[in-house]
C-alpha positions as YAML, in Angstrom:
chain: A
units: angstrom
residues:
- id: 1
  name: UNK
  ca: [0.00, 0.00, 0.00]
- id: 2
  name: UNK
  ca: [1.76, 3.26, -1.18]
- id: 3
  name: UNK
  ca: [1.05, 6.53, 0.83]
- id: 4
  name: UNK
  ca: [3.09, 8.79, -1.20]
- id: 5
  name: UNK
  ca: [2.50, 10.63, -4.85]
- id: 6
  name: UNK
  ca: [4.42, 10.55, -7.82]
- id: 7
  name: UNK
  ca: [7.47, 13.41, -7.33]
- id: 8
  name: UNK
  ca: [6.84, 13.99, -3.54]
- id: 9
  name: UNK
  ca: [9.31, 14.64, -1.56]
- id: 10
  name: UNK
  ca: [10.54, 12.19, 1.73]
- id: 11
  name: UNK
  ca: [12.71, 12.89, 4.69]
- id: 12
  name: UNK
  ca: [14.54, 10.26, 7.04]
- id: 13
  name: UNK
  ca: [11.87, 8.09, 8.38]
- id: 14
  name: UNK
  ca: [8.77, 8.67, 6.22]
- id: 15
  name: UNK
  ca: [6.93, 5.69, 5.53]
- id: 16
  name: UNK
  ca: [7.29, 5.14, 1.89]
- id: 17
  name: UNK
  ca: [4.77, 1.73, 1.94]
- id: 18
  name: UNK
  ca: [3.57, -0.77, 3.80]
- id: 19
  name: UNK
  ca: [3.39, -4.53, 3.10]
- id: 20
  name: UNK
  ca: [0.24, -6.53, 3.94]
- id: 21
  name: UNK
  ca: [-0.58, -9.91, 4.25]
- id: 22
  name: UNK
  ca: [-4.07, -10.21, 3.49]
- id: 23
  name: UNK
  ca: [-4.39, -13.44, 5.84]
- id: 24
  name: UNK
  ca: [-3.26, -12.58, 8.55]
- id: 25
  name: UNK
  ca: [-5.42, -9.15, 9.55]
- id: 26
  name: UNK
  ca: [-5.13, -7.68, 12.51]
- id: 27
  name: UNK
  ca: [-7.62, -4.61, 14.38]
- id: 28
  name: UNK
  ca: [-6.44, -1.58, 16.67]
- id: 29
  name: UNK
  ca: [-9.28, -1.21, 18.89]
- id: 30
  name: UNK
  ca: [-9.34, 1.78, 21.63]
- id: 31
  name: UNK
  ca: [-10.90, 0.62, 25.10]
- id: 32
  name: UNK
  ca: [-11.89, 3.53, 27.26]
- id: 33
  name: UNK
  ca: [-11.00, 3.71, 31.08]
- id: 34
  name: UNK
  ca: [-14.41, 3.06, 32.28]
- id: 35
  name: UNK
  ca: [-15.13, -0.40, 29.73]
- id: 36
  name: UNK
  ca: [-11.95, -1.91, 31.25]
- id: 37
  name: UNK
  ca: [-13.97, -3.71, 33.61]
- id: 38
  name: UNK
  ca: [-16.14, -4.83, 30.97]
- id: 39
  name: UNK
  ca: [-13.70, -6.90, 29.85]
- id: 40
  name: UNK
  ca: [-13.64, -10.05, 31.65]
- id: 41
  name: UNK
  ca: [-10.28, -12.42, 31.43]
- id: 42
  name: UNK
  ca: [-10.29, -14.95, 28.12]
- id: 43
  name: UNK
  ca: [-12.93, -12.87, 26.85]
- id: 44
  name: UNK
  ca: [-14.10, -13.77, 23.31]
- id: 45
  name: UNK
  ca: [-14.00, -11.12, 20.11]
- id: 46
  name: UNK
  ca: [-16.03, -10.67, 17.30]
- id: 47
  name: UNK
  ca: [-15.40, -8.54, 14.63]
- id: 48
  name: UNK
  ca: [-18.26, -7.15, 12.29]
- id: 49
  name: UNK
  ca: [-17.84, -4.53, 9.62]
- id: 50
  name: UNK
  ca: [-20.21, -1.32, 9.76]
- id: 51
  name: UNK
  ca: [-22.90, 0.29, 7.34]
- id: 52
  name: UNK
  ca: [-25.32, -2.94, 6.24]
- id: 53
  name: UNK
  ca: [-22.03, -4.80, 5.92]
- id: 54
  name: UNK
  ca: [-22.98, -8.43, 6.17]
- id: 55
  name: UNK
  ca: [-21.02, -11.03, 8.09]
- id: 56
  name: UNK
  ca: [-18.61, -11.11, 11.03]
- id: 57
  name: UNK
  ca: [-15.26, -12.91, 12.08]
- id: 58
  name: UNK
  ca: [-14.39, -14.17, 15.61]
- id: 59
  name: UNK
  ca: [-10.57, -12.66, 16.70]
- id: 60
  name: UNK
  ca: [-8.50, -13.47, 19.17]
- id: 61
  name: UNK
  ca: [-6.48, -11.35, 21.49]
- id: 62
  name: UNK
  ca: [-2.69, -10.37, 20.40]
- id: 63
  name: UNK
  ca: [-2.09, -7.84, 23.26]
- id: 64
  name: UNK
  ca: [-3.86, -5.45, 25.37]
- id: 65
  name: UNK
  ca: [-1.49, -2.48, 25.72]
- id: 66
  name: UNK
  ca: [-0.75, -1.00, 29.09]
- id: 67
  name: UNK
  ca: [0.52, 2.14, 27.35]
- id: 68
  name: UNK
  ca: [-2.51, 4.88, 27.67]
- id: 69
  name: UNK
  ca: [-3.30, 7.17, 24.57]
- id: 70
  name: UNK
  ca: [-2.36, 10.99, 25.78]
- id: 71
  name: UNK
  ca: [-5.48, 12.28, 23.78]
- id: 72
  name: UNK
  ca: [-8.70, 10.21, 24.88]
- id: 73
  name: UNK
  ca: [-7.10, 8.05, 27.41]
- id: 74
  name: UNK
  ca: [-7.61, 5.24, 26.19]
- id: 75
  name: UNK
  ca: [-5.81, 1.99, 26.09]
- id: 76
  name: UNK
  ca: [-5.01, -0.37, 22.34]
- id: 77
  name: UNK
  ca: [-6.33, -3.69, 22.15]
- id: 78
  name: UNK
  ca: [-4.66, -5.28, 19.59]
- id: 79
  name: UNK
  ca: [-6.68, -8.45, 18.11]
- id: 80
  name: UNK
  ca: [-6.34, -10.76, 15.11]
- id: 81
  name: UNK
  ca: [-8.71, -11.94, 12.82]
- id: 82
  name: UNK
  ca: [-9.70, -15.94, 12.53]
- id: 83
  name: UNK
  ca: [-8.32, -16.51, 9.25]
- id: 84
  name: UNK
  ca: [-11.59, -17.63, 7.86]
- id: 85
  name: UNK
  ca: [-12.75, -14.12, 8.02]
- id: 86
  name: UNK
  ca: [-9.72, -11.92, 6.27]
- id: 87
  name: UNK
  ca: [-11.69, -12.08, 2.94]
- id: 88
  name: UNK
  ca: [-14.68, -10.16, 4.91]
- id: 89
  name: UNK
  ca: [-12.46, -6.77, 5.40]
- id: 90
  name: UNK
  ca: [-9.73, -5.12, 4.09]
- id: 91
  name: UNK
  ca: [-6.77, -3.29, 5.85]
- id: 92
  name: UNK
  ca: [-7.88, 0.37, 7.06]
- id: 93
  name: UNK
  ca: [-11.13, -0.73, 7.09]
- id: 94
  name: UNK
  ca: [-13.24, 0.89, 10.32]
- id: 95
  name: UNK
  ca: [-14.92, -2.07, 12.02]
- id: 96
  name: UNK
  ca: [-17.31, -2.59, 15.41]
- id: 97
  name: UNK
  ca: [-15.72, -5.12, 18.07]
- id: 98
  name: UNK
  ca: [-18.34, -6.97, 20.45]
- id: 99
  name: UNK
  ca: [-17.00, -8.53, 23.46]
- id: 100
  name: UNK
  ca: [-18.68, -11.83, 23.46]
- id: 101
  name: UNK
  ca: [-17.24, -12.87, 26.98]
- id: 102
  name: UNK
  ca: [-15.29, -15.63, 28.38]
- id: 103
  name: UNK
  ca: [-14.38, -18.33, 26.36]
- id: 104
  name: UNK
  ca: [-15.35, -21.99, 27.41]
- id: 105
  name: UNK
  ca: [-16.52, -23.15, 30.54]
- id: 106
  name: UNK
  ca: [-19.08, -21.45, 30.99]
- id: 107
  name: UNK
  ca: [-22.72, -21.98, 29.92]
- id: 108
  name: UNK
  ca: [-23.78, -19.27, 27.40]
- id: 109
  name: UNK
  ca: [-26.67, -16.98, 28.65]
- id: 110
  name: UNK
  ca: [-29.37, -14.89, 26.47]
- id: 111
  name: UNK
  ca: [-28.63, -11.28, 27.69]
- id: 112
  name: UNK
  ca: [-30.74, -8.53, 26.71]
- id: 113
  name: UNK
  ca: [-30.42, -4.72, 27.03]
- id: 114
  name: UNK
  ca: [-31.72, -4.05, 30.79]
- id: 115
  name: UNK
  ca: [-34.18, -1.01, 29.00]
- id: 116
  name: UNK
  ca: [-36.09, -3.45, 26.76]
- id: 117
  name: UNK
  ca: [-37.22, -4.87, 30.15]
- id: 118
  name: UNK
  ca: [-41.01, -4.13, 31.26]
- id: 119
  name: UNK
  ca: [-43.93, -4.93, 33.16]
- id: 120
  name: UNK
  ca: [-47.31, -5.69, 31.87]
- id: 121
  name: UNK
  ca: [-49.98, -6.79, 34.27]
- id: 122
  name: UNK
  ca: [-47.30, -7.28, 36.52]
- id: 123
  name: UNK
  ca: [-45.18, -10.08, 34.49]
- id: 124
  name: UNK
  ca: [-41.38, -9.23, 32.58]
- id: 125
  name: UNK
  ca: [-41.84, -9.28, 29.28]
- id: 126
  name: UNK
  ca: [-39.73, -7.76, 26.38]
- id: 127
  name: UNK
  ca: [-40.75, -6.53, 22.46]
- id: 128
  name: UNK
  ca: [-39.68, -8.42, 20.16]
- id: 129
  name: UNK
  ca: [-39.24, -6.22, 16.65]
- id: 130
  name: UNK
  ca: [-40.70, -9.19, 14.05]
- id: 131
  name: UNK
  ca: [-41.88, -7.51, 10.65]
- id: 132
  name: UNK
  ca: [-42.31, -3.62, 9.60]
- id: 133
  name: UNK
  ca: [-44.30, -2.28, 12.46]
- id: 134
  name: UNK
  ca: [-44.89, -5.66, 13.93]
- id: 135
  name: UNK
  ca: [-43.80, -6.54, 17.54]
- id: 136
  name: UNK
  ca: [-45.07, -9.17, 19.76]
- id: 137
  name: UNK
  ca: [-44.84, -9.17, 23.57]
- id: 138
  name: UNK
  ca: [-42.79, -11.98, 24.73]
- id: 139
  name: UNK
  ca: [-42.99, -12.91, 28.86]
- id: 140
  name: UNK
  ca: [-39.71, -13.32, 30.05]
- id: 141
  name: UNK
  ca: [-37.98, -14.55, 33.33]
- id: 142
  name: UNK
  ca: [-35.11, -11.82, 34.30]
- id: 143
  name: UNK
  ca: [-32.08, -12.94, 35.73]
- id: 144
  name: UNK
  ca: [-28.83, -11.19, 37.26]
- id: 145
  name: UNK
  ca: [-28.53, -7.61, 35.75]
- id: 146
  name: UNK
  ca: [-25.46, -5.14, 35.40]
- id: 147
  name: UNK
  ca: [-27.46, -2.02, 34.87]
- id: 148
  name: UNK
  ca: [-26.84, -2.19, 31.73]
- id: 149
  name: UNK
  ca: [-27.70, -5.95, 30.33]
- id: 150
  name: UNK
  ca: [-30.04, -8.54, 32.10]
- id: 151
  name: UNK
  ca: [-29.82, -12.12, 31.73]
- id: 152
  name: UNK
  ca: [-32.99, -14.03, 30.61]
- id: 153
  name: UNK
  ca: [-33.59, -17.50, 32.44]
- id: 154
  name: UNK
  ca: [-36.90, -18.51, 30.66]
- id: 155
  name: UNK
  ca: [-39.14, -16.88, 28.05]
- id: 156
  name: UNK
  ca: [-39.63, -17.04, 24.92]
- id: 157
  name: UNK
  ca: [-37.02, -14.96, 23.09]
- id: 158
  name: UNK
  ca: [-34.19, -16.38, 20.81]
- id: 159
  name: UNK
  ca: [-30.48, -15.06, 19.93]
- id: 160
  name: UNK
  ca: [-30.53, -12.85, 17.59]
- id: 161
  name: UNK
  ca: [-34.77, -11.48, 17.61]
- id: 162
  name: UNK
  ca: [-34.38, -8.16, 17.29]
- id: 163
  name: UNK
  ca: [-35.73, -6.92, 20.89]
- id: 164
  name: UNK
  ca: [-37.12, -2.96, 21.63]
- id: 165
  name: UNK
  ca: [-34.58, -0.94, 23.71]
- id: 166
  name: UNK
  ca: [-35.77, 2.76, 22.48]
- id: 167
  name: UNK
  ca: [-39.47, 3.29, 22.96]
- id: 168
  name: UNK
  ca: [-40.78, 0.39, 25.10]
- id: 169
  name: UNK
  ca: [-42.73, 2.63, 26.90]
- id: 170
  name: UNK
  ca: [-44.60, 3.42, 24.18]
- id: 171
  name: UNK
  ca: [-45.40, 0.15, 22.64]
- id: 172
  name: UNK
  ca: [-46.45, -0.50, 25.73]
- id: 173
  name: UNK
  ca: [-49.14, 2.34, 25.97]
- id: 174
  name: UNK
  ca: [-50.29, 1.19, 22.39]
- id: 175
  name: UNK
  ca: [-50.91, -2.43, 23.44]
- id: 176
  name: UNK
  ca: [-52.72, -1.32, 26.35]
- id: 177
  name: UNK
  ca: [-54.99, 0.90, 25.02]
- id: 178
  name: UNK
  ca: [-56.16, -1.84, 21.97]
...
């Protein structure tokens, strides 16, 4: 990859290209002071690309730098892409990272954003988005919450339904007043 134009002039130390090898990508990802926590140990990456991109990549830690960006204070994570999902991006390419949480072990949990929670009649349920304009109520069983994400025990919600977080409340005034 050349970053320079024809007839430009270089001094000592200017990059003049870079080399890339297209299977073996790796991302720079900036982790802010207050997600460090968030982070547990042998937690599991997934890479996914942004605007409508389809398809995503697991990646595995390389290093999680102790060295703390001046500007934002943040710190690098540096993580490499499963080599089964290279030919999804290309290098420069701004991507979203999920932290998917430890790997093995433990039993994987259904977690949904803590806002999509609410009560009707007195009995958890969430929205679940199905069609344009469609939603149907689901009853759920809440488990152990971080404020932010709540663990479902029971109910009948699935990974990957596309649950209401923004404007539960009024879906819920809507359904009422039917």
């Amino acid at each position: 990859m050349f970053t320079l134009a024809v007839g430009q002039q270089v001094t000592q130390g200017d990059e003049l290209f870079r080399v890339l090898n297209p299977g073996k990508l790796r991302v720079e990802a900036q982790v802010f002071a207050q997600d460090l926590d968030k982070i547990p140990a042998g937690a599991q990456f997934q890479v996914e690309g942004l605007q409508g991109q389809t398809g995503s990549a697991p990646a595995r830690l390389v290093v999680f730098s102790n060295v703390v960006n001046p500007v934002n204070q943040a710190r690098q994570l540096v993580l490499e892409l499963d080599p089964t999902g290279t030919n999804l991006f290309r290098a420069g390419q701004a991507v979203n990272v999920q932290v998917l949480g430890r790997s093995g072990g433990g039993k994987k949990q259904l977690v949904v954003p803590t806002s999509a929670l609410t009560d009707l009649n007195g009995k958890p349920v969430v929205f679940v988005h199905t069609d344009p304009e469609t939603f149907k109520i689901r009853y759920v069983q809440p488990g152990s919450a971080n404020g932010e994400q709540t663990v479902l025990l029971a109910g009948d919600v699935n990974e990957n339904d596309r649950v209401v977080s923004v404007g539960t409340y009024q879906l819920k005034s809507i359904y009422l007043n039917q």
